[in-house]
N, CA, C and O atoms as a GROMACS GRO file, in nm:
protein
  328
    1UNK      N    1   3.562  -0.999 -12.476
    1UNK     CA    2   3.526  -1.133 -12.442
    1UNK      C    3   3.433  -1.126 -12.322
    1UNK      O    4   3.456  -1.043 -12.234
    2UNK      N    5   3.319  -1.216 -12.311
    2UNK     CA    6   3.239  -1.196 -12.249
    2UNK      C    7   3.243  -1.345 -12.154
    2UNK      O    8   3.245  -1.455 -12.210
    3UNK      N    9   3.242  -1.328 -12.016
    3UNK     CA   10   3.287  -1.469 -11.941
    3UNK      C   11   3.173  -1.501 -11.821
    3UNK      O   12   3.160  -1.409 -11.740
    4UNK      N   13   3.114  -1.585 -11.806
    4UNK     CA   14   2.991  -1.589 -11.691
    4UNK      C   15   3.115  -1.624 -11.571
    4UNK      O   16   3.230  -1.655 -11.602
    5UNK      N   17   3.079  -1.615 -11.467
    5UNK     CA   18   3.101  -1.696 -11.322
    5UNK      C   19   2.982  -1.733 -11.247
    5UNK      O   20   2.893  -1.661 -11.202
    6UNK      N   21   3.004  -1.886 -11.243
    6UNK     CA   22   2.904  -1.916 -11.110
    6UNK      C   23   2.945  -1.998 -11.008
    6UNK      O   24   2.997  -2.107 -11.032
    7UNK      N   25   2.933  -1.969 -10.931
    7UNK     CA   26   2.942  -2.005 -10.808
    7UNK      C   27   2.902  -1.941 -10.635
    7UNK      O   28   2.789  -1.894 -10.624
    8UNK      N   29   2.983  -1.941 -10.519
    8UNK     CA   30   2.913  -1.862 -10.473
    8UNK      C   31   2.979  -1.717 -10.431
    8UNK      O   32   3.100  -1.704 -10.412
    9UNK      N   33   2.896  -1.622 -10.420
    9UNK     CA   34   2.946  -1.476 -10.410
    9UNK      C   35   3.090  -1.494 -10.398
    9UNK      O   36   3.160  -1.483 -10.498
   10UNK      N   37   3.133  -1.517 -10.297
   10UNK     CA   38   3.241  -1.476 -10.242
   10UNK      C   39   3.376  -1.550 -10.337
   10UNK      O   40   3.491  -1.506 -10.336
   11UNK      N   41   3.330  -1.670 -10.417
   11UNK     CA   42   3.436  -1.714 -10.530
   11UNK      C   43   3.435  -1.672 -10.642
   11UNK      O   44   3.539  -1.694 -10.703
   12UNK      N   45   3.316  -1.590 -10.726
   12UNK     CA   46   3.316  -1.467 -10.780
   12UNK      C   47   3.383  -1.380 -10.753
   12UNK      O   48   3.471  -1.361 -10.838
   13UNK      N   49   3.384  -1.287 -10.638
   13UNK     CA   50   3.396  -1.184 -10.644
   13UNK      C   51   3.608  -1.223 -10.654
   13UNK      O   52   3.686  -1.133 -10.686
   14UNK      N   53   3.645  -1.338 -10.626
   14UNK     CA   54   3.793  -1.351 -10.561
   14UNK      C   55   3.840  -1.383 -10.728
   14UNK      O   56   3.939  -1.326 -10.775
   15UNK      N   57   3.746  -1.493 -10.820
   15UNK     CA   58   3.785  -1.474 -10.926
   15UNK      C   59   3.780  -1.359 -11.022
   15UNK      O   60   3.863  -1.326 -11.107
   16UNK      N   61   3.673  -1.310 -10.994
   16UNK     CA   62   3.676  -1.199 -11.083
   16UNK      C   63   3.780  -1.071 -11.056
   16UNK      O   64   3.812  -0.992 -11.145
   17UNK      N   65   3.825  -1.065 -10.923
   17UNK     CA   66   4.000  -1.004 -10.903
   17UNK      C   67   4.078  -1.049 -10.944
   17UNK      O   68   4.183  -0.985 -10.955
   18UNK      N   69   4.071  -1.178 -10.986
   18UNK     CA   70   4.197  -1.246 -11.014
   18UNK      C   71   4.199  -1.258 -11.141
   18UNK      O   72   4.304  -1.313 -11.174
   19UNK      N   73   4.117  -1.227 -11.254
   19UNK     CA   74   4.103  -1.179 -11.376
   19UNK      C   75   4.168  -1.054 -11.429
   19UNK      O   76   4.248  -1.050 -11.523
   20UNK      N   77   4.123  -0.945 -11.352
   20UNK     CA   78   4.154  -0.822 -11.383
   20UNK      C   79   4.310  -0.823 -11.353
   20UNK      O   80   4.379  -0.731 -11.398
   21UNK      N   81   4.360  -0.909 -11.289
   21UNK     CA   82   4.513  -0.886 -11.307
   21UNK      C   83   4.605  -0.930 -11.406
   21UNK      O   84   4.727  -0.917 -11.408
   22UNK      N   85   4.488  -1.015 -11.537
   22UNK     CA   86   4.578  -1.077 -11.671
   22UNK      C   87   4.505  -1.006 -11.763
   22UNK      O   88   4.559  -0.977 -11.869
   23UNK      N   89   4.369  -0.966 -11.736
   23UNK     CA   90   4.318  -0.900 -11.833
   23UNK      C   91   4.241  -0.779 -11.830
   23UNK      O   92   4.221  -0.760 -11.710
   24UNK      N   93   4.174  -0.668 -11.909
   24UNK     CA   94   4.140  -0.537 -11.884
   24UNK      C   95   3.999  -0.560 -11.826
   24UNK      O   96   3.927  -0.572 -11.925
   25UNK      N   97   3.950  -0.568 -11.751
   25UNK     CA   98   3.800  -0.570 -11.707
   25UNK      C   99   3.713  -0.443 -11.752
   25UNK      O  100   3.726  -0.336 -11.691
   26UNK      N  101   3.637  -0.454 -11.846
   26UNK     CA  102   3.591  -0.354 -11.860
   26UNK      C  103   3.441  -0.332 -11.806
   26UNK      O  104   3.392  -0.220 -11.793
   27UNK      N  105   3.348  -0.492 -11.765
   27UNK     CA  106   3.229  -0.431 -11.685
   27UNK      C  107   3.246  -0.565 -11.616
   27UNK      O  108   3.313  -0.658 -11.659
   28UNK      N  109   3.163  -0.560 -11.487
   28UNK     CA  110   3.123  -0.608 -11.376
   28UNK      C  111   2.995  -0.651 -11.334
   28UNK      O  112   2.944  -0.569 -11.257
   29UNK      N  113   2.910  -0.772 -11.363
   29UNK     CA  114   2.767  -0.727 -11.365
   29UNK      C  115   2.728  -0.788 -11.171
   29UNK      O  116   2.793  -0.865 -11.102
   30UNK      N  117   2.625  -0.728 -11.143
   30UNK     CA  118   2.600  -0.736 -11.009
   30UNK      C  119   2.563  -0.887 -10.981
   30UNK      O  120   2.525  -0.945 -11.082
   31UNK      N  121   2.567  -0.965 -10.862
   31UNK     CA  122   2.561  -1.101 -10.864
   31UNK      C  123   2.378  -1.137 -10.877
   31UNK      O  124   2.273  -1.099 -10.824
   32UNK      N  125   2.415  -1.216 -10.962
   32UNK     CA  126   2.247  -1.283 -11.029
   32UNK      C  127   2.232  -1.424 -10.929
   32UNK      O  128   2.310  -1.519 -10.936
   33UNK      N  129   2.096  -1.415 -10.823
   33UNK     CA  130   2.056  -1.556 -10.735
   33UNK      C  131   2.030  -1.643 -10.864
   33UNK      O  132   1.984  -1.612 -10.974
   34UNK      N  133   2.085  -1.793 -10.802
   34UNK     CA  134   2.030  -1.890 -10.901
   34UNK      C  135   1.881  -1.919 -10.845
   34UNK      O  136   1.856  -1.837 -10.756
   35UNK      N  137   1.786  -1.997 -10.864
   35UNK     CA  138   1.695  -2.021 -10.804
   35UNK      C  139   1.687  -2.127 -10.712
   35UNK      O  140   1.731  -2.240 -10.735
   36UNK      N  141   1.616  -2.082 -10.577
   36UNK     CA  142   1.638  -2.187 -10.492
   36UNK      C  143   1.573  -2.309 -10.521
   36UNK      O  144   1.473  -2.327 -10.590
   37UNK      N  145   1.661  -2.412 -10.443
   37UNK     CA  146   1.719  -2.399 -10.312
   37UNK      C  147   1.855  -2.357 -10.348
   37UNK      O  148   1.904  -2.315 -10.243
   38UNK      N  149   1.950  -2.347 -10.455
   38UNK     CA  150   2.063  -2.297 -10.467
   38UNK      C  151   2.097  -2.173 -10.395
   38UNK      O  152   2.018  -2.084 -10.361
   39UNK      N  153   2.238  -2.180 -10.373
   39UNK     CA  154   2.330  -2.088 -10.286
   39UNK      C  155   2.407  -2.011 -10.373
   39UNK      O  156   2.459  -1.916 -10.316
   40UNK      N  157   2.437  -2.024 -10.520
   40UNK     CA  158   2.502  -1.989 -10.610
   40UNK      C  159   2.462  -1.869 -10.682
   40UNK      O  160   2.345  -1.838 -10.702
   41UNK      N  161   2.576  -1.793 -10.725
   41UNK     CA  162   2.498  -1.693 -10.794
   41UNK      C  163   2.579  -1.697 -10.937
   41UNK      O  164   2.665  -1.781 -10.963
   42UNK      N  165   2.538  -1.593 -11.024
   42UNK     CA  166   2.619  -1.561 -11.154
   42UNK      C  167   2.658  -1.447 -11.158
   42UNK      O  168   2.592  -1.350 -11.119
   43UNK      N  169   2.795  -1.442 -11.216
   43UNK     CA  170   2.845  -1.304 -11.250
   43UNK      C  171   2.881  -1.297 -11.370
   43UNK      O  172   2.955  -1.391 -11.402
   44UNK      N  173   2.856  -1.210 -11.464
   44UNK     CA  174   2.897  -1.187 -11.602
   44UNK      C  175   3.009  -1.076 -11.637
   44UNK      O  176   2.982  -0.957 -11.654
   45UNK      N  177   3.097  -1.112 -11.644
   45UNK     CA  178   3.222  -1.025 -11.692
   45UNK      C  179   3.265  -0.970 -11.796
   45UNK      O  180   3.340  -1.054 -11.845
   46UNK      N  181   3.263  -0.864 -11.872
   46UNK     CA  182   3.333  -0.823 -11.990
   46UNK      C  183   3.524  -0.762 -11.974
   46UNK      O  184   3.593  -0.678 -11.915
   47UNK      N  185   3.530  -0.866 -12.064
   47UNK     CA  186   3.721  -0.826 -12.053
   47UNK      C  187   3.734  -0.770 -12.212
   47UNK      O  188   3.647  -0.774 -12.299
   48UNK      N  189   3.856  -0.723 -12.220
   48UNK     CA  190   3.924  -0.696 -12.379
   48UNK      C  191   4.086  -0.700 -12.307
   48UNK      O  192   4.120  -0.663 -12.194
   49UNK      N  193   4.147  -0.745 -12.386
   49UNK     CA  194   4.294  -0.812 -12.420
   49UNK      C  195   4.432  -0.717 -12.461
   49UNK      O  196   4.530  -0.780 -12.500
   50UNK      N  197   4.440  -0.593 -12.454
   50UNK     CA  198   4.480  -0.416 -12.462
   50UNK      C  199   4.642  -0.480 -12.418
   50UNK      O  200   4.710  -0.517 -12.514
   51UNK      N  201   4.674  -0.488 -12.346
   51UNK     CA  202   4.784  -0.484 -12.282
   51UNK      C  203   4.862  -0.638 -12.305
   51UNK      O  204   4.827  -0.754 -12.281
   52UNK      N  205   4.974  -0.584 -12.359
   52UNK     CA  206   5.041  -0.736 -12.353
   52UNK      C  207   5.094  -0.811 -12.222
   52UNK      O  208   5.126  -0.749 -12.120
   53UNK      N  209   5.099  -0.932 -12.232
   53UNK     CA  210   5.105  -1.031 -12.110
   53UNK      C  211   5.262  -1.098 -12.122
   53UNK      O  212   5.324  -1.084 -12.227
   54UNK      N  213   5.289  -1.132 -12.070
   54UNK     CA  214   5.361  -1.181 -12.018
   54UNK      C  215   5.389  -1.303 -12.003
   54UNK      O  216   5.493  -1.356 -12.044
   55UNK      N  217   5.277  -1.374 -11.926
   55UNK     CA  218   5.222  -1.495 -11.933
   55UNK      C  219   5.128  -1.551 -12.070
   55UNK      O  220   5.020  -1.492 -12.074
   56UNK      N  221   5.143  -1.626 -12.153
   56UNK     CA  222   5.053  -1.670 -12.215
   56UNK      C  223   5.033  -1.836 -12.201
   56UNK      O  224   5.093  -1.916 -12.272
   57UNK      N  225   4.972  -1.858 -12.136
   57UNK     CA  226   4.922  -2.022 -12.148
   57UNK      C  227   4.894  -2.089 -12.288
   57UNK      O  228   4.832  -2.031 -12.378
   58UNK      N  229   4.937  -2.192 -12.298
   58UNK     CA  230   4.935  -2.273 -12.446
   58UNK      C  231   4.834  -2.430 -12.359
   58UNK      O  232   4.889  -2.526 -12.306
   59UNK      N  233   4.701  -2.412 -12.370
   59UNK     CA  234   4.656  -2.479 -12.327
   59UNK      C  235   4.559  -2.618 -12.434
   59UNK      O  236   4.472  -2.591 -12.517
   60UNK      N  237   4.597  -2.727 -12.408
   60UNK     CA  238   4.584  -2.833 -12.548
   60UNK      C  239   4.439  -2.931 -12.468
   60UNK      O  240   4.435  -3.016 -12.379
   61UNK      N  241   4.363  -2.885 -12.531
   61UNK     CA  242   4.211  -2.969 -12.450
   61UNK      C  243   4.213  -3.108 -12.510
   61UNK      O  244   4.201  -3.123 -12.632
   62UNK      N  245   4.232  -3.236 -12.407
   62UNK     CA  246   4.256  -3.384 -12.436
   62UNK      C  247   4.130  -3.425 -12.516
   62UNK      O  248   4.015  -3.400 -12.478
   63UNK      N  249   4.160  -3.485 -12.621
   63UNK     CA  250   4.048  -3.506 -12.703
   63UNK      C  251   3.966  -3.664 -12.675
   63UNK      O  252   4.035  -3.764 -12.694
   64UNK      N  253   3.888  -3.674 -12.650
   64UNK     CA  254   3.852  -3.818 -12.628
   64UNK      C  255   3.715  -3.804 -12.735
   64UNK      O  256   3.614  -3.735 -12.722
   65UNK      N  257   3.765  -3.921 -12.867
   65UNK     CA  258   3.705  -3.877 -12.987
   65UNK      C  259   3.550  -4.005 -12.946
   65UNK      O  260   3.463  -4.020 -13.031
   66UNK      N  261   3.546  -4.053 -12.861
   66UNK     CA  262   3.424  -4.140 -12.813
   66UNK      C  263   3.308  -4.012 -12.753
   66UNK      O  264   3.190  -4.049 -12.761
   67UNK      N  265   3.333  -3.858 -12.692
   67UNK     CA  266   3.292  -3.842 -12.614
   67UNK      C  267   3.159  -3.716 -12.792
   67UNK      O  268   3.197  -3.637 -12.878
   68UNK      N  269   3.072  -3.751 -12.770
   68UNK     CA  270   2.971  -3.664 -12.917
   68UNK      C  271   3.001  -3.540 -12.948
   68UNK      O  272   3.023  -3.495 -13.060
   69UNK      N  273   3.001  -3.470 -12.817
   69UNK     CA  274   3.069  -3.310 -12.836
   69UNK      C  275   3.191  -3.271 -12.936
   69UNK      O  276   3.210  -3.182 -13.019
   70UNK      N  277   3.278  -3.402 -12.878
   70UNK     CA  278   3.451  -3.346 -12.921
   70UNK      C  279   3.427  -3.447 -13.098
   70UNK      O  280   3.482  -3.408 -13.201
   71UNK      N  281   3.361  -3.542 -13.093
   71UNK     CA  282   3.340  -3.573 -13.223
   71UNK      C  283   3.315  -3.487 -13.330
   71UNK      O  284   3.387  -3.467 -13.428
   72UNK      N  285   3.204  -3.435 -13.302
   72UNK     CA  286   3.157  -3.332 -13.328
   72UNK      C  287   3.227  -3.218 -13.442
   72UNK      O  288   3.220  -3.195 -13.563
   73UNK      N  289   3.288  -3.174 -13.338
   73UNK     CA  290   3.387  -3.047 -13.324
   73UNK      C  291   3.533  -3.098 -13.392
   73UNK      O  292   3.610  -3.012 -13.434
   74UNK      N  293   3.577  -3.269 -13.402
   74UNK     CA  294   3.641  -3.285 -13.481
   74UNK      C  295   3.595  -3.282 -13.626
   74UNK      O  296   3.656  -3.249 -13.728
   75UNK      N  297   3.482  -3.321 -13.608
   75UNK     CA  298   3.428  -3.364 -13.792
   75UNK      C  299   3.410  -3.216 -13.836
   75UNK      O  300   3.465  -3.177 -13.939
   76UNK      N  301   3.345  -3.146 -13.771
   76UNK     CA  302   3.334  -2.987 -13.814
   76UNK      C  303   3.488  -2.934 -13.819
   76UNK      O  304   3.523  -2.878 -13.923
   77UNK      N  305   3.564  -2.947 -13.733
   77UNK     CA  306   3.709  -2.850 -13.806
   77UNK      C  307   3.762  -2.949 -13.938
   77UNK      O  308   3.842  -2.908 -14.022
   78UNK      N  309   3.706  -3.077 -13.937
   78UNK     CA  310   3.813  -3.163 -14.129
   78UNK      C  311   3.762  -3.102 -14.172
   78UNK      O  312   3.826  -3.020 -14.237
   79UNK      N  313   3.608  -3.087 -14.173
   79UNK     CA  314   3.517  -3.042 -14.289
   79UNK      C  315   3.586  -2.915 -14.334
   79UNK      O  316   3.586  -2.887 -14.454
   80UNK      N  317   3.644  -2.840 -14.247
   80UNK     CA  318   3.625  -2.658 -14.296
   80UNK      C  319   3.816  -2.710 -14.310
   80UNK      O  320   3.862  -2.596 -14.302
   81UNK      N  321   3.853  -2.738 -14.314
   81UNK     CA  322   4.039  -2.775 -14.331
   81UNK      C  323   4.047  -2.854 -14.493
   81UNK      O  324   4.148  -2.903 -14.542
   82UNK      N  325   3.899  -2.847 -14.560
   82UNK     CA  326   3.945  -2.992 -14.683
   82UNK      C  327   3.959  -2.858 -14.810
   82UNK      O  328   3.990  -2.886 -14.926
   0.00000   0.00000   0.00000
């Protein structure tokens, strides 16, 4: 699984520790400047999932069927469910 971070260095570098302790980090990419005037940078992470957890979150994203995206993404999962 491949995961961006942006924000700035130093909340990168604290999330991307705090990753490697649920999941296998397998690369680290060096911090990418956004363009100024931004202060932010990007970090791109590769994880894989090897080791069983312990923790698993069951996380349910609130659907608000007004909003085009989640419409969307409802009409596309009936379609492929008929």
């Amino acid at each position: 699984m491949k995961v961006r971070l942006h924000g700035t260095e130093d909340e990168c570098q604290e999330v991307a520790a705090r990753l490697a302790e649920i999941v296998d980090v397998v690369d680290v990419s060096r911090p990418y400047a956004d363009r100024p005037p931004s202060q932010l940078v990007r970090v791109y992470i590769e994880t894989r999932i090897d080791r069983p957890t312990t923790f698993v979150p069951s996380v349910r994203m609130p659907v608000d069927p007004d909003t085009p995206r989640q419409h969307a993404a409802i009409r596309d999962a009936r379609r492929r469910n008929r």
